[in-house]
C-alpha positions, 0 to 999 in steps of 0.5 A: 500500500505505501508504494501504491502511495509513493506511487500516486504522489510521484514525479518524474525526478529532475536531472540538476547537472551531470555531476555525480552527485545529481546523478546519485540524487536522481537515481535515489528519488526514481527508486522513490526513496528518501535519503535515510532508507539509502543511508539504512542500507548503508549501514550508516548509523547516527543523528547524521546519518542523512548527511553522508548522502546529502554530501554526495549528492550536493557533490561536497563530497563524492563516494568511494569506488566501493561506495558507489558500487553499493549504492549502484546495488542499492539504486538498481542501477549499473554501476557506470551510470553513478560513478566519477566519469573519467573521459579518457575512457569510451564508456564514460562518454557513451553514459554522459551522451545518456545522462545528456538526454535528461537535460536535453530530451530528443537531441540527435548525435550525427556522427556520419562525417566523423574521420575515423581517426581509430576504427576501433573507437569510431565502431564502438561509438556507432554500435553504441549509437545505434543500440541507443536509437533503437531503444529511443524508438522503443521508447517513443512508440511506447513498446518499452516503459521509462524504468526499463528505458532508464 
């Protein structure tokens, strides 16, 4: 009954930055709970218990890598959708295009006049781009929901 709750007083949540912390804040509210139940499943004890997880999402502070994998557990969500983004690496780049996309719905990526500067890279690109734009048009005509799209 109180997810049915939970449920009916429910909005989308907002997508603040691309910060990590935002990303953490955003992930928590979809999963419709409150900052002490993620500090609960922390295993955080105290009267500040809260205030760890206002910290990381308020990005004064930003959770350890062990942390993070936790939390990601906790959230049901993958692990590189909250981690610390590294742009040397492809990944981190594919799932900030992701993020992007909750601060800018239906913005397109054209990369047919990209050079092939590393083949590798560039085809990795593609295949991401590709399988994305098949899961937008799910999305779109409606053949998979926002949870599953997210």
């Amino acid at each position: 009954m109180e997810v049915l709750k939970k449920r009916l007083l429910y909005t989308k949540p907002e997508l603040e930055d691309l910060s990590q912390g935002s990303r953490i804040a955003f992930a928590r509210q979809f999963r419709f709970m409150t900052q002490d139940e993620v500090s609960d499943k922390l295993g955080l004890t105290g009267e500040c218990k809260r205030k760890t997880m206002t910290r990381y999402e308020k990005g004064d502070r930003n959770p350890k890598e062990d942390r993070t994998l936790e939390l990601s557990k906790i959230l049901n969500i993958s692990y590189n959708a909250i981690k610390k983004y590294d742009f040397k690496n492809t990944i981190d780049i594919f799932y900030t295009l992701m993020w992007l996309e909750e601060l800018i719905p239906r913005y397109q990526i054209d990369i047919s006049n990209v050079l092939n500067i590393n083949e590798d890279n560039i085809n990795q690109v593609k295949k991401f781009i590709n399988e994305w734009e098949i899961m937008r048009n799910k999305r779109s005509k409606r053949e998979t929901s926002y949870e599953e799209y997210i």
